[in-house]
VOGU-3710 file (C-alpha; in Angstrom, 3 decimals, decimal comma):
1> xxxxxxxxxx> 10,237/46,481/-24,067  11,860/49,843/-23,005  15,793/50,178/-23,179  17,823/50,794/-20,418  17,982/54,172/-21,196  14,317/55,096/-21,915  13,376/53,287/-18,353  16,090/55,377/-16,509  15,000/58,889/-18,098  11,123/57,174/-17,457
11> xxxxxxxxxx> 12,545/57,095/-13,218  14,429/60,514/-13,347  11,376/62,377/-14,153  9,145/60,096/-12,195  10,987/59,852/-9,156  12,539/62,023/-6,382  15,980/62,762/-6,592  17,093/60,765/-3,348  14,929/57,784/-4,821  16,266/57,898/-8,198
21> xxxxxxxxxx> 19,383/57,998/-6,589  18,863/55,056/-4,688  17,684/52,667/-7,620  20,739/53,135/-9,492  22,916/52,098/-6,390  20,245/49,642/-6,221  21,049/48,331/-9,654  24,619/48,399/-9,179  24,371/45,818/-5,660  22,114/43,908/-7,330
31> xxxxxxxxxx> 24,671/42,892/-10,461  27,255/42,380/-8,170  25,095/39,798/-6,434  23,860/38,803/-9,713  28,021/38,310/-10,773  28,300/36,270/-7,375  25,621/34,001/-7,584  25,360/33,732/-11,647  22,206/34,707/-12,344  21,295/36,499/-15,442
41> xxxxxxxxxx> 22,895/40,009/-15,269  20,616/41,554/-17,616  17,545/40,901/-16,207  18,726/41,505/-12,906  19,536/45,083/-14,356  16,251/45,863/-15,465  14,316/44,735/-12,273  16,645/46,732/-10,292  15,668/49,874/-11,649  12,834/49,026/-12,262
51> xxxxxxxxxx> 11,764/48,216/-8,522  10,675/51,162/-7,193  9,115/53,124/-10,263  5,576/53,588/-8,207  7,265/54,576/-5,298  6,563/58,181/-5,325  2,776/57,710/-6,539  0,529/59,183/-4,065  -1,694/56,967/-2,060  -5,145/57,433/-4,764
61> xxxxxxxxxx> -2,668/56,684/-7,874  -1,702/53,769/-6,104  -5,110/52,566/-5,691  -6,106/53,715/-9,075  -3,315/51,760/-11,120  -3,964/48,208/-8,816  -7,716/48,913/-9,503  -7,572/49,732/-13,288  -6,285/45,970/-13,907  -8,179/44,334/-11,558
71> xxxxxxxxxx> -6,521/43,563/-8,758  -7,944/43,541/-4,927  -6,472/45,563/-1,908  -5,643/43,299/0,728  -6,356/43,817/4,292  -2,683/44,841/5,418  -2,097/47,236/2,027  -5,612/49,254/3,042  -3,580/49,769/6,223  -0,324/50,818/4,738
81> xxxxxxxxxx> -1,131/51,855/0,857  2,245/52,381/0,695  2,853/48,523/0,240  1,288/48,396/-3,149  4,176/50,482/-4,652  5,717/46,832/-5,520  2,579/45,590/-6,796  1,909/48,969/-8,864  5,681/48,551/-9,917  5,069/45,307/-11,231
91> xxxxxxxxxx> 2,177/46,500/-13,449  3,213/49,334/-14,746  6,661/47,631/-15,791  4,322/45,342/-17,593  1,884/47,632/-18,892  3,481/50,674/-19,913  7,564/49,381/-20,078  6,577/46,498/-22,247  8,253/44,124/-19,671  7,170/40,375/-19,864
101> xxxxxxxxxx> 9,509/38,504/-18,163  7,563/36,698/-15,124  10,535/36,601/-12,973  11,131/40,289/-13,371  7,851/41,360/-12,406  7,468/39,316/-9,426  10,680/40,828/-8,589  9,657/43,992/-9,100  6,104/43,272/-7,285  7,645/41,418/-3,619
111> xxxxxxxxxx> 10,759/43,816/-3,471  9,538/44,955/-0,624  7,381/41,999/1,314  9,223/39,306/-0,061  7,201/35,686/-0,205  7,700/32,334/0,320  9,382/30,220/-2,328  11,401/33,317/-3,873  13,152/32,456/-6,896  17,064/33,825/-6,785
121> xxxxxxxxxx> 15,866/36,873/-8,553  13,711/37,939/-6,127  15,800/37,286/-3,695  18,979/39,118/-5,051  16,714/42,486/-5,532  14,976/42,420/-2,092  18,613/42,219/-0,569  19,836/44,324/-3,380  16,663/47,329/-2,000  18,334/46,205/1,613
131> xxxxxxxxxx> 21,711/46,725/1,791  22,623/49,160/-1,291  25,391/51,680/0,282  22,963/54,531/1,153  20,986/52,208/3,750  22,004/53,061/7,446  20,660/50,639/10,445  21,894/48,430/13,358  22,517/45,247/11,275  22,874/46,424/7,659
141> xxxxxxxxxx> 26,688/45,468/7,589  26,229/41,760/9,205  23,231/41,548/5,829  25,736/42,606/3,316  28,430/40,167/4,177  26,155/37,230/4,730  24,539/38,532/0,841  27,580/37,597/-0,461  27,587/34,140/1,377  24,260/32,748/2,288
151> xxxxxxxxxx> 21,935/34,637/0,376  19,398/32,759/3,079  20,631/33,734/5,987  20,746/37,129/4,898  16,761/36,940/3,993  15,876/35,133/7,487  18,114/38,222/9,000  16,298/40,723/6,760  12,507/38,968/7,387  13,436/39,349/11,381
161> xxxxxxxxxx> 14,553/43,319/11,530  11,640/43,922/9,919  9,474/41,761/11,484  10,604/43,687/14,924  10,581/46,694/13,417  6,886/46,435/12,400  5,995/45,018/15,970  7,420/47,939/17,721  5,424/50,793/15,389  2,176/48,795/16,356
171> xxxxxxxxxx> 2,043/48,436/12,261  0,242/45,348/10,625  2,563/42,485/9,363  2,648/41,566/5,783  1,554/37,870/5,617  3,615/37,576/2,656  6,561/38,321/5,042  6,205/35,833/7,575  4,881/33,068/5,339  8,845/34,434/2,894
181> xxxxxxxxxx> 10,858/33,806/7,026  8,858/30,345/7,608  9,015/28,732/4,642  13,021/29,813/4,641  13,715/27,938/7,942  11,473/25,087/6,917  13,055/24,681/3,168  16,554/26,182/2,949  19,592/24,158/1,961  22,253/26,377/3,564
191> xxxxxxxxxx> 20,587/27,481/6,235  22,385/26,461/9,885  19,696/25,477/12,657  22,065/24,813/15,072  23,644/28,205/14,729  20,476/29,980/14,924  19,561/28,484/18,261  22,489/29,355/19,517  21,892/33,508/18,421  18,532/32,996/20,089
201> xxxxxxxxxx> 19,758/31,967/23,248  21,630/34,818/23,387  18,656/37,045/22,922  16,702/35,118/24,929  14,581/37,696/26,773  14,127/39,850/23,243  12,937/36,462/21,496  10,630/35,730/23,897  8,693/38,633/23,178  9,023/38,695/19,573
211> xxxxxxxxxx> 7,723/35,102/19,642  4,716/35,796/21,910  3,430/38,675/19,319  4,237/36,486/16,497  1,687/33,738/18,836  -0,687/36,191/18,854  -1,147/37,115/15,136  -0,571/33,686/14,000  -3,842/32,423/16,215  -5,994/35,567/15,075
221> xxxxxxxxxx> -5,317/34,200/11,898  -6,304/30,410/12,425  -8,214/29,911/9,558  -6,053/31,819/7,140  -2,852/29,725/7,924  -4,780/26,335/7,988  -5,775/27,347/4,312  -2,045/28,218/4,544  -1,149/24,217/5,195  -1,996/23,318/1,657
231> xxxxxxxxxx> 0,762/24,500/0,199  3,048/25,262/3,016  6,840/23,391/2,708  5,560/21,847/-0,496  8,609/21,286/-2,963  7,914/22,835/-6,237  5,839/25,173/-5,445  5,561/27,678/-8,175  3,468/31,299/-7,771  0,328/32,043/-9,026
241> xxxxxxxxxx> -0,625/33,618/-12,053  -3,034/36,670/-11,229  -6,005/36,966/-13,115  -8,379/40,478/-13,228  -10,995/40,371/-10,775  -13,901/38,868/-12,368  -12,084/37,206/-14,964  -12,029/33,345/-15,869  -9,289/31,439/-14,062  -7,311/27,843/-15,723
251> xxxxxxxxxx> -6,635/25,386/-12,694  -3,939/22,634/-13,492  -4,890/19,754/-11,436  -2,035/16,577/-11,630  -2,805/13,271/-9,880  0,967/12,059/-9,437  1,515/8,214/-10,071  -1,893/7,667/-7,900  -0,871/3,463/-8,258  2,726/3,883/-7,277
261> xxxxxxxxxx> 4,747/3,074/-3,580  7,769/4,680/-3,989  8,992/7,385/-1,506  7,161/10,696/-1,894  10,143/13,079/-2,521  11,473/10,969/-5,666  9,911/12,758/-8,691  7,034/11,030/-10,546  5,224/10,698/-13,697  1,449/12,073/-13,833
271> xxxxxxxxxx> -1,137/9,892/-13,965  -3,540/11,794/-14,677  -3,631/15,420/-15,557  -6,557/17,904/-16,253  -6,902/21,634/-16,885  -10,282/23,217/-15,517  -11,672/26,340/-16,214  -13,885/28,724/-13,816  -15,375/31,704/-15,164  -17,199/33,927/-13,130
281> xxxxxxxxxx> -19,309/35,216/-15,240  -21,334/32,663/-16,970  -20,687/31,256/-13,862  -19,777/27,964/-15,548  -17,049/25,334/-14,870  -14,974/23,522/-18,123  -12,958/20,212/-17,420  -10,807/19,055/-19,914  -8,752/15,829/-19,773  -5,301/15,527/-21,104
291> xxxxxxxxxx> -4,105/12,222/-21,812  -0,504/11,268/-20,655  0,941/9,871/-23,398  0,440/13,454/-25,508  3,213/13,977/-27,384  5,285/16,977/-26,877  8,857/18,346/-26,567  10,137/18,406/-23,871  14,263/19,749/-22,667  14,138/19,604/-26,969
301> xxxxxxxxxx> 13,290/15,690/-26,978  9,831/14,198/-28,382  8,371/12,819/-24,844  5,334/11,760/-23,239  3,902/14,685/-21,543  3,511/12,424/-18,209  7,192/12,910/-18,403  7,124/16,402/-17,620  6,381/16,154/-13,895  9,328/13,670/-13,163
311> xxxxxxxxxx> 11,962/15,961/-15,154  10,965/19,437/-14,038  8,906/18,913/-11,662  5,369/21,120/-11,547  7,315/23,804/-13,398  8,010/21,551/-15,748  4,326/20,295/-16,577  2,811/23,768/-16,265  5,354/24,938/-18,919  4,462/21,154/-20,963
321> xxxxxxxxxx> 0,673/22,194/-20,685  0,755/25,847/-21,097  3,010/25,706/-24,761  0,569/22,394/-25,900  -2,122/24,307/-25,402  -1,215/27,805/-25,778  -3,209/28,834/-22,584  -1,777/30,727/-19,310  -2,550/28,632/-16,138  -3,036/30,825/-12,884
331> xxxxxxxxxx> -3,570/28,132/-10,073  -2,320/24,165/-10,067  -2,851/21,522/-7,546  -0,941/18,511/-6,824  -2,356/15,347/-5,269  -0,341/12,200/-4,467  -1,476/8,572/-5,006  -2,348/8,517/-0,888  -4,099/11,807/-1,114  -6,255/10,686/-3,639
341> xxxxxxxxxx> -7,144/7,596/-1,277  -8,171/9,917/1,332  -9,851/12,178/-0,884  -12,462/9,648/-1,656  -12,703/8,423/1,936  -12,844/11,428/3,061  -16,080/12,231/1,538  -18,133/8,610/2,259  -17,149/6,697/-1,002  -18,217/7,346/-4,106
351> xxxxxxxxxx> -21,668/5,214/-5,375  -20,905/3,779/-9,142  -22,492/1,665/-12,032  -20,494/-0,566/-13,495  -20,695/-0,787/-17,163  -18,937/-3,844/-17,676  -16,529/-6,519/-16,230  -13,491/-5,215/-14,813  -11,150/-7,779/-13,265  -7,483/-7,448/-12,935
361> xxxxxxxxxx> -4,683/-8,870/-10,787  -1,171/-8,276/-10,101  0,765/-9,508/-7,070  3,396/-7,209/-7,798  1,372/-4,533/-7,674  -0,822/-5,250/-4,777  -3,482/-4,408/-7,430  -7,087/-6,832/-6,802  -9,299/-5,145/-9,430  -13,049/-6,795/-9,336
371> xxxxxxxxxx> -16,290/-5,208/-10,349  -18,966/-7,125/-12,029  -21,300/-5,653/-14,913  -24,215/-3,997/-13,383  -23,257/-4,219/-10,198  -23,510/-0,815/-8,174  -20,225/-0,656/-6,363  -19,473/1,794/-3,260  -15,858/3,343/-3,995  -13,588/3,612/-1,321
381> xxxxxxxxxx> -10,401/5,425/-1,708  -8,914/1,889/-2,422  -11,240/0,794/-4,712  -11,921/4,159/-6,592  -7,979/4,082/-7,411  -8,524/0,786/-9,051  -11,300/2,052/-11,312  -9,397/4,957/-12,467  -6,546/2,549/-13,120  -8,687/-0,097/-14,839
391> xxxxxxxxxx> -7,913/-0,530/-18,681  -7,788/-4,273/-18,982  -8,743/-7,283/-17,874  -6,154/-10,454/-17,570  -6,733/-11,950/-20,795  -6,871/-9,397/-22,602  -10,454/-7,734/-23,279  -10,854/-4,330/-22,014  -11,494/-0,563/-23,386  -10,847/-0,451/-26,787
401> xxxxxxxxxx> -9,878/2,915/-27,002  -7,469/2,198/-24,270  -6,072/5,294/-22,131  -8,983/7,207/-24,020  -11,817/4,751/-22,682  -10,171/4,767/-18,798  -10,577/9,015/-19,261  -14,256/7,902/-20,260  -14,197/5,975/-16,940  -13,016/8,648/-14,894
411> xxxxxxxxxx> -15,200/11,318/-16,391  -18,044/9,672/-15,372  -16,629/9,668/-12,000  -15,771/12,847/-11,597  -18,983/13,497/-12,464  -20,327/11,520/-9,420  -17,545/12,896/-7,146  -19,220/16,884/-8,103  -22,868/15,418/-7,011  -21,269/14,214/-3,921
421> xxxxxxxxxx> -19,430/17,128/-3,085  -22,300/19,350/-4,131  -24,881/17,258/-1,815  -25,535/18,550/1,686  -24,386/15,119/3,298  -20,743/16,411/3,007  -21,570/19,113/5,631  -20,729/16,653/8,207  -18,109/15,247/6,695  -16,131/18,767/6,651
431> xxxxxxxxxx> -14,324/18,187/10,017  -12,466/15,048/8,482  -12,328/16,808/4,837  -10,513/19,713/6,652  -8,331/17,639/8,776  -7,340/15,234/6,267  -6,378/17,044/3,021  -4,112/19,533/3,518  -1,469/16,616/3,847  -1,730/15,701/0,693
441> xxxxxxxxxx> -2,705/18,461/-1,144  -0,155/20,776/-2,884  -1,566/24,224/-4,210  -0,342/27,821/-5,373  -3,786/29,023/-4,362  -3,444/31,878/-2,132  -6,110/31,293/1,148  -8,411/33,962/0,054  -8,643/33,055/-3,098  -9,514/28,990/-1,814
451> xxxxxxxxxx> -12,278/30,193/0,205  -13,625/32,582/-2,975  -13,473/30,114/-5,247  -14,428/27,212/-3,355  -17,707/28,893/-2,338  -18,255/29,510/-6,209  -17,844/26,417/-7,367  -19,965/24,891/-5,323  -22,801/27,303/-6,629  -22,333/26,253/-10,045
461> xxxxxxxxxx> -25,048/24,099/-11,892  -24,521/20,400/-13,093  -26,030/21,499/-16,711  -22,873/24,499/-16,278  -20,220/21,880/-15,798  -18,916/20,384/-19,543  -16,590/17,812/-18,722  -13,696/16,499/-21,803  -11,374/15,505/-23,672  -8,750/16,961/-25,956
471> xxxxxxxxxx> -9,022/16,087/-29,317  -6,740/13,391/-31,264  -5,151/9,976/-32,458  -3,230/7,297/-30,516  -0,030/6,537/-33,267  3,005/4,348/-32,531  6,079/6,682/-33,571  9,613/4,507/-33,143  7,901/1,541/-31,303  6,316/4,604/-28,823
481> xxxxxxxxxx> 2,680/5,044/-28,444  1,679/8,615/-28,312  -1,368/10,342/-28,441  -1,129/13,303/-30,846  -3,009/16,378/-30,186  -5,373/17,295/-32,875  -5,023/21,588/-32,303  -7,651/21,939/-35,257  -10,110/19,590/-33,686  -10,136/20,985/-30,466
491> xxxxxxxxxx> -9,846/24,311/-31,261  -13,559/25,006/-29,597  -12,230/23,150/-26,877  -9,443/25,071/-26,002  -10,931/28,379/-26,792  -12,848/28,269/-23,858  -9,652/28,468/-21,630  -8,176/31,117/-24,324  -11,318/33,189/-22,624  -12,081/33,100/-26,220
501> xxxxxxxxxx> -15,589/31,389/-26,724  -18,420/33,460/-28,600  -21,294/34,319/-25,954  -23,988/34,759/-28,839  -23,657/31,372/-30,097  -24,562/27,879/-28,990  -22,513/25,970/-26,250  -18,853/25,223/-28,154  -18,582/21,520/-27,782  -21,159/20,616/-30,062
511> xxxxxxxxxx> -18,914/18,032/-31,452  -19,363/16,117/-28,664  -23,167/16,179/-28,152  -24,946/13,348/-29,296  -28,603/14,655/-31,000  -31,332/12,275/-30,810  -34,424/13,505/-32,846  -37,757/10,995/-32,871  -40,511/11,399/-34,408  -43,800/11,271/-32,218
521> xxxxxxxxxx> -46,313/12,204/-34,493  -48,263/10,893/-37,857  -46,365/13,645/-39,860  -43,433/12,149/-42,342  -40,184/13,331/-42,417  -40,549/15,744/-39,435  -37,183/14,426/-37,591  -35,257/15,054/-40,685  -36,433/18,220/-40,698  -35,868/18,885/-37,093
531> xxxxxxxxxx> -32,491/17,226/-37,430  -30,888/19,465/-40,263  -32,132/22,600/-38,176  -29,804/21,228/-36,195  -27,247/20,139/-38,503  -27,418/23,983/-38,829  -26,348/24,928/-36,160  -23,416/23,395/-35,720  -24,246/19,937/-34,032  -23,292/17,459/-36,457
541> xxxxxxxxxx> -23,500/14,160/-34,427  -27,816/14,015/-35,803  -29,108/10,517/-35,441  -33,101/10,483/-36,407  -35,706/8,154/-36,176  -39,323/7,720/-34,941  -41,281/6,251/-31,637  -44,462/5,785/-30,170  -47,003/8,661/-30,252  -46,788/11,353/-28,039
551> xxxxxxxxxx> -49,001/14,276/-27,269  -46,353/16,272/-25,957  -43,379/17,320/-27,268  -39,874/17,143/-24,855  -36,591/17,778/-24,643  -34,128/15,412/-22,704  -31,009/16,029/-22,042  -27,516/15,734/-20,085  -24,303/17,751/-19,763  -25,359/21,112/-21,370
561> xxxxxxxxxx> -25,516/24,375/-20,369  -28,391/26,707/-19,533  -28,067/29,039/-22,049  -27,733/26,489/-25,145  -30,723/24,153/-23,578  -32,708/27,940/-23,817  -31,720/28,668/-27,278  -32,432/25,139/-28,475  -35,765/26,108/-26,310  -36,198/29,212/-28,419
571> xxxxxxxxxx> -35,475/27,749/-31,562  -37,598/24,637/-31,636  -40,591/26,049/-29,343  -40,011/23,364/-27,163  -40,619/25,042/-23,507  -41,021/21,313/-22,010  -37,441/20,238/-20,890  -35,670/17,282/-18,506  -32,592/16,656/-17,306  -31,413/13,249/-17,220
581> xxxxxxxxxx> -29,295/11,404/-14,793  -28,091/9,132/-17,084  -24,289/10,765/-17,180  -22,933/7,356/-18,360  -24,084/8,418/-21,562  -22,102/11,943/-22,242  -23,524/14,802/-23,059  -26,477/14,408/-25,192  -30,054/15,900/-26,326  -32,809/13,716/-26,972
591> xxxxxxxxx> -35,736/15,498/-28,782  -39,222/14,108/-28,687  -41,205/15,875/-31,491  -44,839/15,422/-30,189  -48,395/16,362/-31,584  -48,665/19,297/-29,729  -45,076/20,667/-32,083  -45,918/23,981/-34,727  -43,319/23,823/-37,195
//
C-alpha cells in the first residue's frame, strides 16, 4: 500500500487545487470525528484523502476505469456520471494505491451516496466530505454540531438536504440514498422519533411535498423496493462483495436453528450452512455442504463453526467460512427456522422416498418424526424440517455416519426442492412465493442482481448442478466431537469456488463419482479394461463386473456435467447416453459395454 505521502503527492498532481485543498481539510474533520467516536485514526486518514481521488476524471475516464474491472453503470449514474467518482475512487485506491482494507474502500466508494447499514467509517467520512470548514449552506452548522453528538442524526439531516436538494433540480435520486435515510430511522439506536415529529410539524407544508415526491418515486419503483424487503431492517446485514461482470459468484446460505422456538432477535447457532457457487460461464451451479461441528478458531478459541453465527453474528460466520476455506463470499442469505417452514409450503410440498425408518419423538421438543421405509411422503414445511433434522431413531439405530448421513439426507432433498422449483407448476405458486418470503428471508443481494441471478439459475441444467460435501473425519478432541476439515482432500472441491478449476480436464469431483463398468459382451476382461481407462483419468471409485448381453452399448448416469458426460462420450465412443432419476444414489456413471463397442 502507498504511504501517506506518496497518496498525497498521487492527489496534488491529480486533482484541482480547490479539491486537493478540500481533501486535506477533509482528512483533518474526519480524525477529529475519528478521535470522538474512537475509531481507528489511521485508517480513517487514508480514506479521507483518499475519497475523492477520481473526482476530477472526466466523464469517459470515469466510465472507462468502472468498465475496465467489470462493473455495471446503474440507471441513476448514466444520468449523473459524476456519481461514479466514489465508485472509481474505490477502485483505483484498490488497484493502483495497493489499498485492501474493505472498510476503506467502501468508504471511499459511498462517500458521496451513502447506503444503508454504514459501518462508522463510512459514516465519519460522508459527514467528514459534509461539513469540512470550506462547505457553505443553510444547515451545515446544525450537521457539524450534531457530528459530534449523534453521528445519526447528523446522517438523517444530511440524507434530507440532499434529498430536497435533488428534488428541486428535477435530478434522479440515488437509491442508495434513500434506502442509507430509511434504514437509519428504522434501525438507529440514538435516533429521537419523538423529536423528529415534532421538526416535521413545524415544516408541515414543506414535508408534505417532499413526502408526496418521495410517494411518487417509491411506487415507480414497486418492484425494485419489494426485492428491496428481503433485506430491508434486517440486523446484521453485511454488504456485498462485488464480483466482475461475468465472473463466478460464492453465495453463503445459513439455515439458523431451523428446530428452535426461541425469540427471533436472540442470536443462534446454524443449523445448517452451505456455500454455492454460480458461474456464468459454464453456466453451472456448485453446492457444497459444510457440516456444523467443523472445527475452527474462532475470537482465538477452538469452536464449532455453528458457533460463529451466535457470537458474531453473519459477520461472524462469513469471516468463520471465508478463512476455513480460503474463498471470498460476495452474497449470503439468512433463513430462520419459520422461513424455512414457509419455504417448503410455499412451493406445494416437497414429494420424497424414504430410504429407511425414521421415527423420533420428543415432547419437549414438539418434535413427532414418522416416515416408514418406502413410503413416498409429501413434505410440508413441518414435516420437511423433521427430515432435515432426522439422525436417529429412539432406540438408538439411525445414520451411521451421523451429521454426515443427515447432509446425505438433505442433499437428496435439495435436489428435489431444484426439480420443483425448476418445474413450471411453481408459476402459479409465485403470488404466495412473493408474498411470503421476504419475511423471512435475510439477503445482501442487491435487487438487480436477485432478478439477474434468479433468472440464471433457473436456466441451469440438473446434469450442471454438483451438489457436496467438504471433505473430512468426525474426532472427539477433549470430550468434543468435531468434524475436521480435510484441506488436502477437498482441495478439487474448493477450487471450484477459488474460480480455480481446470476447463480442459474432466469434471473435478471425480472422487465422488461412483463408476460402474459391466461387461455386455462374450469378450473377457473388457470391463477391466474399460475400468483402468478410467482409473486414468482420475476416477478412482471403479467397481467392474459383467451382465446380461447387450447389443448396444450405454452410458447411465446422474449428477454430472455436460461437458465430462461428452468427454467420457469422446473417449469411450459411446454416443448412446441416459440420465437417471435415481438421485438417491449420488452422482454416478454406469457403463454398459455392449456388442456394438470398438475398442
Amino acid at each position: 500500500m502507498w504511504s501517506e505521502e506518496k497518496i498525497e503527492d498521487y492527489l496534488n498532481k491529480n486533482l484541482k487545487e480547490h479539491r486537493f485543498l478540500h481533501s486535506l481539510r477533509v482528512r483533518d474533520t474526519a480524525i477529529k470525528m475519528a478521535k470522538f467516536y474512537n475509531i481507528d485514526i489511521e485508517k480513517t486518514k487514508i480514506a479521507a484523502l483518499v475519497h475523492d481521488c477520481a473526482k476530477n476524471k472526466k466523464n469517459e475516464e470515469l466510465i472507462n476505469i468502472v468498465k475496465k474491472y467489470g462493473y455495471d453503470i446503474n440507471n441513476e449514474c448514466e444520468k449523473n456520471i459524476q456519481l461514479l467518482h466514489g465508485l472509481a475512487g474505490a477502485l483505483i485506491a484498490k488497484n493502483l494505491m495497493g489499498i485492501e482494507d474493505k472498510e476503506i474502500l467502501n468508504a471511499v466508494r459511498y462517500h458521496t451516496t451513502g447506503r444503508e447499514n454504514m459501518s462508522m467509517l463510512e459514516k465519519i467520512i460522508y459527514l467528514s466530505d459534509y461539513i469540512e470548514p470550506g462547505r457553505k449552506y443553510d444547515g451545515v452548522e446544525k450537521i457539524r454540531d450534531l457530528s459530534f453528538h449523534n453521528i445519526d442524526e447528523a446522517l438523517i439531516n444530511s440524507f434530507n438536504i440532499t434529498i430536497k436538494y435533488v428534488i428541486e433540480k428535477d435530478e434522479i435520486l440515488h437509491l442508495d440514498t434513500i434506502k442509507g435515510r430509511n434504514f437509519l430511522l428504522k434501525n438507529s439506536r440514538w435516533f429521537n422519533l419523538k423529536k423528529i415529529k415534532k421538526r416535521r410539524k413545524k415544516n408541515k407544508g414543506k414535508g408534505i411535498f417532499l413526502i408526496l415526491l418521495l410517494l411518487i418515486a417509491t411506487m415507480a419503483s414497486f418492484f425494485y423496493f419489494y426485492l428491496l424487503s428481503f433485506s430491508e431492517g434486517k440486523a446484521g446485514k453485511t454488504p456485498p462483495v462485488a464480483s466482475k461482470s461475468g465472473e463466478p459468484i460464492n453465495i453463503l446460505i445459513m439455515g439458523v436453528d431451523i428446530g428452535g422456538i426461541e425469540s427471533v432477535n436472540e442470536p443462534k447457532r446454524t443449523d445448517t450452512i452451505i456455500l454455492m457457487n454460480y458461474n456464468p460461464k459454464n453456466k453451472k451451479i456448485n453446492i457444497v455442504s459444510i457440516p456444523r461441528d467443523t472445527r475452527v478458531v474462532i475470537h482465538n478459541n477452538w469452536q464449532k463453526i455453528n458457533n460463529a453465527h451466535a457470537i458474531g453474528g453473519v459477520n461472524g460466520l462469513i469471516d468463520s467460512v471465508e478463512n476455513l476455506l480460503k474463498v471470498n463470499i460476495n452474497y449470503y442469505a439468512k433463513l430462520n427456522f419459520e422461513g424455512f417452514r414457509k419455504l417448503i409450503d410455499s412451493v406445494g410440498g416437497i414429494d420424497m422416498e424414504i430410504a429407511q425408518n425414521m421415527y423420533y419423538d420428543d415432547a419437549s421438543q414438539n418434535l413427532h418424526i414418522n416416515f416408514k421405509k418406502g413410503e413416498i411422503a409429501h413434505l410440508d414445511g413441518k414435516k420437511a424440517e423433521e427430515f432435515f433434522r432426522w439422525r436417529k431413531n429412539n432406540d438408538g439405530t439411525g445414520l451411521a455416519e451421523g451429521d454426515l448421513g443427515r447432509i446425505k439426507n438433505q442433499h437428496l432433498f435439495i435436489e428435489k426442492f431444484i426439480e420443483k422449483i425448476k418445474s413450471p407448476s411453481v408459476i402459479a405458486r409465485l403470488p404466495v412465493m412473493l408474498s411470503t418470503l421476504p419475511k423471512y428471508v435475510e439477503t445482501n443481494m442487491e435487487p438487480n442482481d436477485m432478478v439477474k441471478y434468479a433468472y440464471n439459475f433457473l436456466k441451469v441444467e440438473k446434469s450442471d448442478i454438483q451438489i457436496r460435501t467438504l471433505k473430512g473425519e468426525a474426532k472427539y478432541i477433549g470430550k468434543i466431537s468435531y468434524f475436521i476439515y480435510d484441506e488436502n482432500a477437498s482441495k478439487d472441491i474448493v477450487n471450484v469456488f477459488r474460480g480455480e478449476t481446470n476447463e480442459d480436464s474432466y469434471d473435478t469431483n471425480k472422487d465422488d463419482t461412483k463408476v460402474e463398468i459391466l461387461n455386455g459382451t462374450n469378450i473377457n476382461g473388457l470391463a477391466a479394461t474399460i475400468g483402468n481407462k478410467m482409473k486414468e483419468k482420475g476416477f478412482f471409485n471403479v467397481s467392474v463386473g459383467n451382465t446380461k448381453k447387450s447389443k448396444e452399448s450405454k452410458i447411465i448416469y446422474n449428477g454430472l456435467d455436460k461437458k465430462t458426460l461428452k468427454s467420457i462420450s469422446k473417449d469411450l465412443k459411446i454416443n448412446n447416453i441416459e440420465n437417471s432419476s435415481l438421485a438417491d444414489n449420488g452422482r454416478f456413471i454406469k457403463v454398459i459395454i455392449g456388442e456394438d463397442f470398438k475398442k
